[in-house]
SEROPA-987738 format. One record per atom (N, C-alpha, C): residue number from 1; residue in one letter; x, y, z; atom name. Coordinates in Angstrom, 2 decimals, padded with zeros to 5 digits. Atoms other than C-alpha are relative to their C-alpha. Layout:
N
<NUM; "A"; <X; Y; Z>; "CA">
...
***
This chain:
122
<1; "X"; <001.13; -000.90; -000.03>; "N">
<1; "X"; <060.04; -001.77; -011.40>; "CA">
<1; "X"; <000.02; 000.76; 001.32>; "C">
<2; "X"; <-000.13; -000.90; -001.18>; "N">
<2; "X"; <059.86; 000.91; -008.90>; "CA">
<2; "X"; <-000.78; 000.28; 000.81>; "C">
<3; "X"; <001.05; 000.26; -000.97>; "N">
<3; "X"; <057.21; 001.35; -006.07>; "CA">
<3; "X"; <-001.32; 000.25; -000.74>; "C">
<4; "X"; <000.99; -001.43; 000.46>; "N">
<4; "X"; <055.59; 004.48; -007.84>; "CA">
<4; "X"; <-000.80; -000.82; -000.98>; "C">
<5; "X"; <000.37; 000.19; 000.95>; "N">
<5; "X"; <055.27; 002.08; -010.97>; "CA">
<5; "X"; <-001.03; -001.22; 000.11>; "C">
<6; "X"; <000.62; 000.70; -001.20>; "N">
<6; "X"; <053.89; -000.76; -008.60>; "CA">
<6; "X"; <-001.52; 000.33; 000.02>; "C">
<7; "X"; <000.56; -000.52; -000.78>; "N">
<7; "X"; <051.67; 001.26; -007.04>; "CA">
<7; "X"; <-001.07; 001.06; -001.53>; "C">
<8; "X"; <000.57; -000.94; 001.22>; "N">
<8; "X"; <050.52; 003.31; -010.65>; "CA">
<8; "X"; <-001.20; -001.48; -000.82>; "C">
<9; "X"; <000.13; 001.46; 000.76>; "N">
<9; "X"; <049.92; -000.74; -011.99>; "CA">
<9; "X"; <-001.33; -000.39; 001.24>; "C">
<10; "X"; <001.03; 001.16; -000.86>; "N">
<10; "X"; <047.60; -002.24; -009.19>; "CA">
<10; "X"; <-001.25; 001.32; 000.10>; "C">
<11; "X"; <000.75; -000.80; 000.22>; "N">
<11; "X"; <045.49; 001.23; -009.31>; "CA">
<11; "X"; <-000.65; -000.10; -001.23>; "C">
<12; "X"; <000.57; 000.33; 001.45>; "N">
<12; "X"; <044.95; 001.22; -012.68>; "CA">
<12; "X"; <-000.61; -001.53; -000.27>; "C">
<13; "X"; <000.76; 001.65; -000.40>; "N">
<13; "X"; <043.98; -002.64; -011.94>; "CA">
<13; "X"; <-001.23; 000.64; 000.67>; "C">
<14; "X"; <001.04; -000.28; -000.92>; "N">
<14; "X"; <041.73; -001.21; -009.60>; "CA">
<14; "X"; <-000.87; 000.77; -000.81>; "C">
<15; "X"; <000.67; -000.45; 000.95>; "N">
<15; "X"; <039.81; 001.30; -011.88>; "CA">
<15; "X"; <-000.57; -000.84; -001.18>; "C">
<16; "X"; <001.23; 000.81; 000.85>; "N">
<16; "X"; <039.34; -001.22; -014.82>; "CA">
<16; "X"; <-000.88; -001.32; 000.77>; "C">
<17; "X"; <001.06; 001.00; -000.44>; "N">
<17; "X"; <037.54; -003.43; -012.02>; "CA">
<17; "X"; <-001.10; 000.12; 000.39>; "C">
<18; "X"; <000.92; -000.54; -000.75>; "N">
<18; "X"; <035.68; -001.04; -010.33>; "CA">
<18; "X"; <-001.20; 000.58; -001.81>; "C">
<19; "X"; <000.99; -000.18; 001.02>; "N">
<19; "X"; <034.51; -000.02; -014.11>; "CA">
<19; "X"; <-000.85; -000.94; -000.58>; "C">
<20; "X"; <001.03; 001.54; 000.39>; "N">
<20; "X"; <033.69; -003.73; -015.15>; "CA">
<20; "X"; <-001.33; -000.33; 000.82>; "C">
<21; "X"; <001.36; 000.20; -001.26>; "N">
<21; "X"; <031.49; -003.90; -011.68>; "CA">
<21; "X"; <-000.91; 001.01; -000.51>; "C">
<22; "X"; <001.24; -001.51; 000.08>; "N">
<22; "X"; <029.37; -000.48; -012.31>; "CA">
<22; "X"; <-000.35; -000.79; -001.43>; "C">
<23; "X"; <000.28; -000.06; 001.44>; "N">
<23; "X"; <029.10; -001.59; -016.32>; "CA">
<23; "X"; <-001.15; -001.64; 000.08>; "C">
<24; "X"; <000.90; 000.80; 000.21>; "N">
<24; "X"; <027.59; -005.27; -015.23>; "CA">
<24; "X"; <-001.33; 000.59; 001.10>; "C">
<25; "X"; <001.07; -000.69; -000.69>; "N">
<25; "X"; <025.47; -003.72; -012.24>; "CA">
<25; "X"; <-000.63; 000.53; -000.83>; "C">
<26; "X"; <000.64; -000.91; 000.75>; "N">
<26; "X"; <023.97; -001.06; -014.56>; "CA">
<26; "X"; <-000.37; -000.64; -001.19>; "C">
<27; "X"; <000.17; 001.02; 001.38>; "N">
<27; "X"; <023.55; -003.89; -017.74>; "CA">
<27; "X"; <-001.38; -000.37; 000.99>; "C">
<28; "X"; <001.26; 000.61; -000.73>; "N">
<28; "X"; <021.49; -005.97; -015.20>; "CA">
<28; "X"; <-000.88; 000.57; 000.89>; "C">
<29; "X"; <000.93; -000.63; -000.57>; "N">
<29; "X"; <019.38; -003.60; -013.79>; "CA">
<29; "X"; <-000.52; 000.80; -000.84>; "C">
<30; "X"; <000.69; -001.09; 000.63>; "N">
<30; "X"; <017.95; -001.94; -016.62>; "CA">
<30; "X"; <-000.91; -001.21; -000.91>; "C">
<31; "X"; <000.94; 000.82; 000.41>; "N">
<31; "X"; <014.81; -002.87; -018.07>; "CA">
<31; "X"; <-000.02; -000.20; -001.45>; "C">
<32; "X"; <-000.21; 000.64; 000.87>; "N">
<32; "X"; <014.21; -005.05; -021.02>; "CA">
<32; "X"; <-001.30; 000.82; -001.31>; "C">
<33; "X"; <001.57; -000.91; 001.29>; "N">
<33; "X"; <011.69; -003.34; -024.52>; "CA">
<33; "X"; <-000.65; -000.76; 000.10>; "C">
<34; "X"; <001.10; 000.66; -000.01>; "N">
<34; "X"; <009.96; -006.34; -023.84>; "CA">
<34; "X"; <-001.01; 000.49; 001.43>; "C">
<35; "X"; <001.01; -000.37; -001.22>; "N">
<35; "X"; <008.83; -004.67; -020.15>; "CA">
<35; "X"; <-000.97; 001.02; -000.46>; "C">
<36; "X"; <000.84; -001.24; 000.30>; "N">
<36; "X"; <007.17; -001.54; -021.49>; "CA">
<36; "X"; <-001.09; -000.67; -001.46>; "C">
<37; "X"; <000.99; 000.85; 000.92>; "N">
<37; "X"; <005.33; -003.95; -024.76>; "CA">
<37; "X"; <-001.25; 000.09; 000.67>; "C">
<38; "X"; <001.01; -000.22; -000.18>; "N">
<38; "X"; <001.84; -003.41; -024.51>; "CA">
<38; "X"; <-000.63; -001.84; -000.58>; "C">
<39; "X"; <000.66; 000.87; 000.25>; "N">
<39; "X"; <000.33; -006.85; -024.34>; "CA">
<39; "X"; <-000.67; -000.32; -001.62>; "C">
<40; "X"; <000.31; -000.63; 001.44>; "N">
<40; "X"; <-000.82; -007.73; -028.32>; "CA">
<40; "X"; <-001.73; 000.17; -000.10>; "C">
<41; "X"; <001.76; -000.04; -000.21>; "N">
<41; "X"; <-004.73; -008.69; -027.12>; "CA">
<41; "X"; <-000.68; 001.78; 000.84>; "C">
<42; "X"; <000.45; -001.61; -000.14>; "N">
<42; "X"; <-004.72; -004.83; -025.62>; "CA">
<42; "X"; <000.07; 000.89; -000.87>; "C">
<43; "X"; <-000.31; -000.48; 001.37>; "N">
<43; "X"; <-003.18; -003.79; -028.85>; "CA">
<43; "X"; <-001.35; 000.18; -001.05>; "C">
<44; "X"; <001.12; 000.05; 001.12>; "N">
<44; "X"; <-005.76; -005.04; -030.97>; "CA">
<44; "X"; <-000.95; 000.52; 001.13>; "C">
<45; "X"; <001.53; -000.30; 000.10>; "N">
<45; "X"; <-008.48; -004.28; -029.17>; "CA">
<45; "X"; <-000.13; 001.77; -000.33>; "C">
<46; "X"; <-000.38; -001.43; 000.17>; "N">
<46; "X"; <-007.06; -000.60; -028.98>; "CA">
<46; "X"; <-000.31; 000.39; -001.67>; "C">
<47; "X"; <-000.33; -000.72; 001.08>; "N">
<47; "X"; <-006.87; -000.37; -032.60>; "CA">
<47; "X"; <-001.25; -000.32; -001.23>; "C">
<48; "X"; <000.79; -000.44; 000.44>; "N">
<48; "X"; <-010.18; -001.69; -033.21>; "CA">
<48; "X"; <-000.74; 001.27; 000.12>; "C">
<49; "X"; <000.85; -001.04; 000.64>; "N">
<49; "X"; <-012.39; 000.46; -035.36>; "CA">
<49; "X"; <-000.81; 000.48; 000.98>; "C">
<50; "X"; <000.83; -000.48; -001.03>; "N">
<50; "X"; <-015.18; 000.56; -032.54>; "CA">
<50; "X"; <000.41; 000.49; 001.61>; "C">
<51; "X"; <-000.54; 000.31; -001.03>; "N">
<51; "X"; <-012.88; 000.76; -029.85>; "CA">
<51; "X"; <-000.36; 000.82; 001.02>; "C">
<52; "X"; <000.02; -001.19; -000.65>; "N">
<52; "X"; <-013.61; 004.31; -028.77>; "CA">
<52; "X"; <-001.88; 000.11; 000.05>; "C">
<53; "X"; <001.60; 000.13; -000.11>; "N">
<53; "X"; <-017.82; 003.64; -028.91>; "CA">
<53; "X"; <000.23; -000.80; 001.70>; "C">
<54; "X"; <000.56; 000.65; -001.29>; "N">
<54; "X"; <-017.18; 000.91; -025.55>; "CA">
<54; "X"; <001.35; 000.47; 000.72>; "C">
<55; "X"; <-001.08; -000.03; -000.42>; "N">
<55; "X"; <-014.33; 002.26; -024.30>; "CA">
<55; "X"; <000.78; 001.80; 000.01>; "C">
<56; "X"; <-000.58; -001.26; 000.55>; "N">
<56; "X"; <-012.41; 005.68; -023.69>; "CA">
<56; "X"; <001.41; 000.30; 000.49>; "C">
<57; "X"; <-001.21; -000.09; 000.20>; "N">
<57; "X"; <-009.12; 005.09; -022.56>; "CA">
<57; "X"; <000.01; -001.73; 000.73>; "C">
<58; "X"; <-000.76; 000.99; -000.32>; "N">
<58; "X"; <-006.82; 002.37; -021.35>; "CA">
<58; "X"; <001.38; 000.17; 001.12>; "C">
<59; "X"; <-000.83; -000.76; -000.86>; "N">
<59; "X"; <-004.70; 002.72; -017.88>; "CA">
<59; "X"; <000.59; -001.12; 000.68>; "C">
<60; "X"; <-001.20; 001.17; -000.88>; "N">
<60; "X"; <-001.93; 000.36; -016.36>; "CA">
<60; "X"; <000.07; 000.72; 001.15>; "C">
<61; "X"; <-000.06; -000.36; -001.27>; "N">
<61; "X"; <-002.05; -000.09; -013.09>; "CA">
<61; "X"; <001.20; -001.04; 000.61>; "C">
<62; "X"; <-000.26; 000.95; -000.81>; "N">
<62; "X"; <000.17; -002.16; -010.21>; "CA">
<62; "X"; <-000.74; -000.03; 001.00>; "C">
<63; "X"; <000.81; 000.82; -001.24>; "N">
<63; "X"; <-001.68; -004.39; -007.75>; "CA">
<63; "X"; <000.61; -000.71; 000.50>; "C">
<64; "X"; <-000.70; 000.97; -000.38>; "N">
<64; "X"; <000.06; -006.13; -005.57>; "CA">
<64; "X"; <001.11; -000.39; -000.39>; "C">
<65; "X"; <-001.60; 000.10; 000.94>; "N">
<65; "X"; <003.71; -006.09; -007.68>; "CA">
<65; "X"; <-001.04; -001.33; -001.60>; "C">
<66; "X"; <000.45; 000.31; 001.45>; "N">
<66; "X"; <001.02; -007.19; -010.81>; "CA">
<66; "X"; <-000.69; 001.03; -000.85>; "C">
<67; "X"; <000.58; -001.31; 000.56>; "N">
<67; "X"; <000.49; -005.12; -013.47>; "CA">
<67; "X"; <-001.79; -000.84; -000.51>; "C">
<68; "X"; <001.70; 000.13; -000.14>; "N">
<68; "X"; <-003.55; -004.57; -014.13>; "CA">
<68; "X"; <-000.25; 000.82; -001.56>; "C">
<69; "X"; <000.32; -001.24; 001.05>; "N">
<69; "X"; <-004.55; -002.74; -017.75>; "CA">
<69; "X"; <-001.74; -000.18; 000.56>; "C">
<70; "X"; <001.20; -000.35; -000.09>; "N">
<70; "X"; <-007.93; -001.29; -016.79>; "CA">
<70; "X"; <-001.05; 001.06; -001.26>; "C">
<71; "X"; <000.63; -000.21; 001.18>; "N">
<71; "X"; <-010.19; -000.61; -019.66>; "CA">
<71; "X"; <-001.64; 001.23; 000.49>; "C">
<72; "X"; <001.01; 000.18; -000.72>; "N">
<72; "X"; <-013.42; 001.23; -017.92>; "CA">
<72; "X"; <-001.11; -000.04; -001.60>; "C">
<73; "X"; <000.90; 000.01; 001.27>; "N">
<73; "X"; <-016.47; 000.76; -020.24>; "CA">
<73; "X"; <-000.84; 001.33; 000.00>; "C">
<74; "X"; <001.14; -001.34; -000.37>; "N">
<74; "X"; <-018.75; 003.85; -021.22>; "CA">
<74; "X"; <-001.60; -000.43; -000.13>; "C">
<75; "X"; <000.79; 000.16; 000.03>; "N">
<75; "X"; <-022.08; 003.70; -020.98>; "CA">
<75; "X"; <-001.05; -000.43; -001.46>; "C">
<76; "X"; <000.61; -000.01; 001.70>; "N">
<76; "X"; <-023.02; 003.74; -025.21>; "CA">
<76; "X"; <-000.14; -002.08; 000.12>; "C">
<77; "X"; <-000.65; 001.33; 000.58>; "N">
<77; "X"; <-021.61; -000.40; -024.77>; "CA">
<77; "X"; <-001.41; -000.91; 001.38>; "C">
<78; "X"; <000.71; 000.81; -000.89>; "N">
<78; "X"; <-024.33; -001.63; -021.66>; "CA">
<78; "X"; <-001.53; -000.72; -001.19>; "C">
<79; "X"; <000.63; 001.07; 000.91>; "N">
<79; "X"; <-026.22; -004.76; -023.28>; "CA">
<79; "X"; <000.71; -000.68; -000.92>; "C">
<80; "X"; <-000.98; 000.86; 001.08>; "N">
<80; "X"; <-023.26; -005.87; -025.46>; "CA">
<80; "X"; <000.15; -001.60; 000.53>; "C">
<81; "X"; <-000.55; 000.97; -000.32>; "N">
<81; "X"; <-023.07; -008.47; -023.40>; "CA">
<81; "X"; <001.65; -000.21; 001.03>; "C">
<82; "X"; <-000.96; -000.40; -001.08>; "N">
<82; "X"; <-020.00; -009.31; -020.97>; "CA">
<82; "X"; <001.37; 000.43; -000.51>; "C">
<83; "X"; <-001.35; -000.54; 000.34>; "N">
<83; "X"; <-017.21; -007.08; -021.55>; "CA">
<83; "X"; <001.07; -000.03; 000.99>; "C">
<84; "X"; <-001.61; -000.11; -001.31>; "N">
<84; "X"; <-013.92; -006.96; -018.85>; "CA">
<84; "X"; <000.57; 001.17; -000.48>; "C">
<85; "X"; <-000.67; -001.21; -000.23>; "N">
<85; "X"; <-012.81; -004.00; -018.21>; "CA">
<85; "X"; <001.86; -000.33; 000.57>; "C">
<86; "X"; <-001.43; -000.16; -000.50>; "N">
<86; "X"; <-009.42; -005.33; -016.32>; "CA">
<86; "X"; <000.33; -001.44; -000.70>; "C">
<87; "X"; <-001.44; 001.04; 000.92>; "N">
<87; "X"; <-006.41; -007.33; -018.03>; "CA">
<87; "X"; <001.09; -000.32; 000.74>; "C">
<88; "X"; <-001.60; -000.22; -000.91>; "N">
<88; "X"; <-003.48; -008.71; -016.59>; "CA">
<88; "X"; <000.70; 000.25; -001.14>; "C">
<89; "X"; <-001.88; -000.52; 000.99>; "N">
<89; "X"; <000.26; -008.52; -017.94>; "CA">
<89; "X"; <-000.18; -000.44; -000.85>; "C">
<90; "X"; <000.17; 001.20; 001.11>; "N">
<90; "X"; <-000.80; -011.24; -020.17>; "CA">
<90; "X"; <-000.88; 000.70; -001.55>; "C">
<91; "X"; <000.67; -000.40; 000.79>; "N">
<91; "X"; <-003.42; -009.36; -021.55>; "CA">
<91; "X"; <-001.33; -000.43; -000.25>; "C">
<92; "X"; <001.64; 001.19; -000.56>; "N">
<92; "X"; <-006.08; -011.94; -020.51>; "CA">
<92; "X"; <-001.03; 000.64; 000.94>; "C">
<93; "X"; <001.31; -000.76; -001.29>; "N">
<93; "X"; <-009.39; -010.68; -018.78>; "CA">
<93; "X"; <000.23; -000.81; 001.07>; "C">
<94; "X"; <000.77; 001.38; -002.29>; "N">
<94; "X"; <-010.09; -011.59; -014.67>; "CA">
<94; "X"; <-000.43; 001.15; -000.18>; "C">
<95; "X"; <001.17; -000.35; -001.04>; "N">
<95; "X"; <-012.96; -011.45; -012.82>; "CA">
<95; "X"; <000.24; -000.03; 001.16>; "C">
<96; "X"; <-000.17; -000.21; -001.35>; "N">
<96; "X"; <-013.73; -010.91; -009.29>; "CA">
<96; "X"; <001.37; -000.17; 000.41>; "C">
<97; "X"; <-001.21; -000.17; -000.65>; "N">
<97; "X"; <-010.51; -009.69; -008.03>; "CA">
<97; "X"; <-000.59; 000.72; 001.09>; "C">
<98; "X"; <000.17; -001.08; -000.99>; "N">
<98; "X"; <-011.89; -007.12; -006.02>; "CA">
<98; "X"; <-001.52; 000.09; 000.50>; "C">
<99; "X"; <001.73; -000.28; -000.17>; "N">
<99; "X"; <-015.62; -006.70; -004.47>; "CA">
<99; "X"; <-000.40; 001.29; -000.72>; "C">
<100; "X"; <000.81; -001.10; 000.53>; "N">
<100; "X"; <-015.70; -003.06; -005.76>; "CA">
<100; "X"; <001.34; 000.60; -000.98>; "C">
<101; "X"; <-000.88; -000.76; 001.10>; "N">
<101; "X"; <-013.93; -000.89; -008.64>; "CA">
<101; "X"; <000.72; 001.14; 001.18>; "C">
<102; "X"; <-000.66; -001.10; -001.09>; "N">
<102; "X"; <-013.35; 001.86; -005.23>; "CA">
<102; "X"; <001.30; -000.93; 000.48>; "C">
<103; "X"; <-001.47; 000.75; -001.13>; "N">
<103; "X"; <-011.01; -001.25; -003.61>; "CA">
<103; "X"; <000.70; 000.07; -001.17>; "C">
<104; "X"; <-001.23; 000.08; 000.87>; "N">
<104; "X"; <-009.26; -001.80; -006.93>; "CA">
<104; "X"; <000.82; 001.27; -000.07>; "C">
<105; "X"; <-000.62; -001.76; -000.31>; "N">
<105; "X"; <-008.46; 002.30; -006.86>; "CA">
<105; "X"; <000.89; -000.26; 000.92>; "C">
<106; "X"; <-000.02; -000.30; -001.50>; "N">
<106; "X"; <-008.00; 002.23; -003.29>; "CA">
<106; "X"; <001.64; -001.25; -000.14>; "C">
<107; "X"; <-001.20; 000.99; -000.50>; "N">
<107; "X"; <-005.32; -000.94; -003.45>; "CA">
<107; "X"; <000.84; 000.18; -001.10>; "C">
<108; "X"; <-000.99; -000.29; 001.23>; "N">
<108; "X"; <-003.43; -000.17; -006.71>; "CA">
<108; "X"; <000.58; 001.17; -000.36>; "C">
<109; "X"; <-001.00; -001.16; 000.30>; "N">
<109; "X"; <-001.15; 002.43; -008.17>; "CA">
<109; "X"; <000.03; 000.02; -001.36>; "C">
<110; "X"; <000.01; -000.33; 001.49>; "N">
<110; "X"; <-001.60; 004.08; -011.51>; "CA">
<110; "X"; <001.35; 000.09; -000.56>; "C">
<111; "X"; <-001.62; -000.48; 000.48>; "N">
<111; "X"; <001.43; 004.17; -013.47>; "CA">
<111; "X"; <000.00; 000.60; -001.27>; "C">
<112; "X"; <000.45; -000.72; 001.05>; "N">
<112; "X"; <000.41; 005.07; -016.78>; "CA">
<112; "X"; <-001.37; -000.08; -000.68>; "C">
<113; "X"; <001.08; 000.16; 001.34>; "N">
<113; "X"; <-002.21; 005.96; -019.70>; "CA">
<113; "X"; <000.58; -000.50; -000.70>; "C">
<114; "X"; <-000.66; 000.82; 001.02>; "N">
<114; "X"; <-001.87; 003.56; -022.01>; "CA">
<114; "X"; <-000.46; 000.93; -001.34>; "C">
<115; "X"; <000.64; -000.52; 001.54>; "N">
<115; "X"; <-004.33; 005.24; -024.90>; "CA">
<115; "X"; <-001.43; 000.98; 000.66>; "C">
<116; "X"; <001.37; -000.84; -000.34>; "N">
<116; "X"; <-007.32; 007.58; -024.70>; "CA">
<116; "X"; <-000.58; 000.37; -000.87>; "C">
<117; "X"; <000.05; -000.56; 001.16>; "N">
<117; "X"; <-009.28; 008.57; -027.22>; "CA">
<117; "X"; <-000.85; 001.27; -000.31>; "C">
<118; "X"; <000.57; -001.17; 000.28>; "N">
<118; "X"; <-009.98; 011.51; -028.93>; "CA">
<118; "X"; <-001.23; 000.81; 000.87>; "C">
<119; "X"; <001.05; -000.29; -000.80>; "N">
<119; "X"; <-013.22; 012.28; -027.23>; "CA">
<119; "X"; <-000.14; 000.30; 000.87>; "C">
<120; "X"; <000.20; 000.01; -001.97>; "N">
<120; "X"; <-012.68; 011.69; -023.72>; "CA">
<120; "X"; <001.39; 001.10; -000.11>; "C">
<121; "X"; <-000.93; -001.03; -000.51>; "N">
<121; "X"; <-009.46; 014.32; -024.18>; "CA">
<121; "X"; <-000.53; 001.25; 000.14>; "C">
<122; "X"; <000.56; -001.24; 000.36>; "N">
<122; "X"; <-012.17; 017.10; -025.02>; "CA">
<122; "X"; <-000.30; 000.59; 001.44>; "C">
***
């Protein structure tokens, strides 16, 4: 074998390694359809019938590297009794996280609308 052919052989080694590296890097760094899943207890409540009477949208937030779905309530729903406006990842209500709805703003980062409805787009 001759240098050139050598030297053509351990390159071409080199390219399918450097492609195997980029192909698992880029596998394991991309996110899973289960990250973007909308919790199923935000689901349903979204898709109840009344949903848009105590409620007028639905907005994911991060707090602290945790995601937050924030629900706010409208005013038609005061006397229902205790509703939660915020959800974690889970989809489970918490309480007192924050002393005021301004600190939860103030310390978190919107990332998306989850849902809104009709009404509140007018």
């Amino acid at each position: 074998m001759s240098d050139s052919q050598i030297f053509f052989m351990l390159n071409l080694k080199t390219v399918f390694l450097l492609i195997a590296v980029f192909s698992v890097a880029a596998l394991s760094c991309s996110k899973s359809k289960d990250d973007d899943k909308l919790p199923d207890s935000i689901q349903k409540m979204i898709d109840q019938e009344n949903f848009c009477t105590c409620f007028s949208t639905v907005d994911k937030y991060k707090w602290k590297s945790t995601i937050i779905y924030y629900a706010p309530l409208s005013i038609s729903c005061c006397g229902t009794g205790e509703i939660t406006a915020f959800y974690n990842e889970k989809g489970e209500p918490i309480y007192n996280q924050w002393s005021s709805l301004q600190q939860f703003l103030d310390e978190s980062e919107l990332i998306e609308n989850i849902y809104t409805c009709e009404d509140a787009k007018k």
